[in-house]
N, C-alpha and C positions, 0 to 999 in steps of 0.2 A: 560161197558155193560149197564148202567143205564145211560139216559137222560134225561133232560127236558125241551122237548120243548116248552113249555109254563106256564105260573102261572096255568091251571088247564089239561094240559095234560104230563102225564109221558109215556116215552116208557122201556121197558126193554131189552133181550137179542137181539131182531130182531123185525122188525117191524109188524113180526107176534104178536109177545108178548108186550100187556097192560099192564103198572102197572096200577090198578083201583083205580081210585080215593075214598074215604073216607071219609063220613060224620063226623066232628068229634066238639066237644064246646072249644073255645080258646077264653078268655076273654068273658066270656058270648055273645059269639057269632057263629052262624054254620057257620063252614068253613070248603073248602073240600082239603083234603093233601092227599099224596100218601098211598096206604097201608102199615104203616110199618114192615108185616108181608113180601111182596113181596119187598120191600127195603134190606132186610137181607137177604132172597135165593141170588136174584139177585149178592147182591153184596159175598156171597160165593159162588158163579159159578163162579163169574171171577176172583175170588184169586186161584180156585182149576183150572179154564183155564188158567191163567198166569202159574201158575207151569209145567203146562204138558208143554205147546208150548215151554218152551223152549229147553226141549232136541231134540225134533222136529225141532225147527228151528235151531237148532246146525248139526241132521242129515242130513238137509237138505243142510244147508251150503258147509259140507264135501261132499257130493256129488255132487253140482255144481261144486266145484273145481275141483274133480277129473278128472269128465264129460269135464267140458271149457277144462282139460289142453291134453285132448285125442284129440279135435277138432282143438285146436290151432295149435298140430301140423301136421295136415294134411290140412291144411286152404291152403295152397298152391296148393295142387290137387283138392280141392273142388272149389277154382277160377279158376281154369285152368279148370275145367271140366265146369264148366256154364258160362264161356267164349266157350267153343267151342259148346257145346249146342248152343248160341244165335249166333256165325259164321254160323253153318249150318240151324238156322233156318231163318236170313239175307240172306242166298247162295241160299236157294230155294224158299225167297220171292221173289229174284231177277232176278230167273227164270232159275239160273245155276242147272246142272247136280249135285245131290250128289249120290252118289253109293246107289241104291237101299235095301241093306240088312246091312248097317251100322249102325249100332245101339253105343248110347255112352258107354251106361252100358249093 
């Protein structure tokens, strides 16, 4: 979640979010560093976003699977059905007769 794109710009959760730079003395000199106040949210948002996403991306997993293994097995009717979808719509490019009230689905 925290990046740096440059020696004096930081970005934080999204490119909406600034981390603001900060005037600060390092070897008797002004120099400007990230606010280490917005350093530490930042970086506990994304320990407390790493935890959640992953039962989420677990739910989500389980679901794709379930979902693909319902489609796989009917993967044969759904090619055969837009295969003949694109025969009949080939037959009346072509200028043949298809039965007026034929509907696929």
């Amino acid at each position: 979640m925290f990046n740096k794109k440059s020696s004096e710009q930081y970005t934080g959760i999204s490119p909406i979010v600034t981390i603001e730079a900060i005037e600060t003395l390092k070897y008797n000199q002004v120099v400007k560093e990230p606010n280490p106040f917005h350093i530490a949210i930042f970086k506990e948002l994304d320990r407390i976003t790493q935890s959640a996403e992953k039962p989420i991306a677990q739910a989500i997993s389980k679901y794709i699977k379930i979902n693909a293994r319902i489609l796989l097995g009917i993967r044969a009717d759904i090619v055969f059905l837009l295969g003949t979808e694109k025969l009949i719509t080939n037959m009346k490019k072509s200028g043949m007769r298809v039965l007026k009230n034929f509907h696929l689905l």
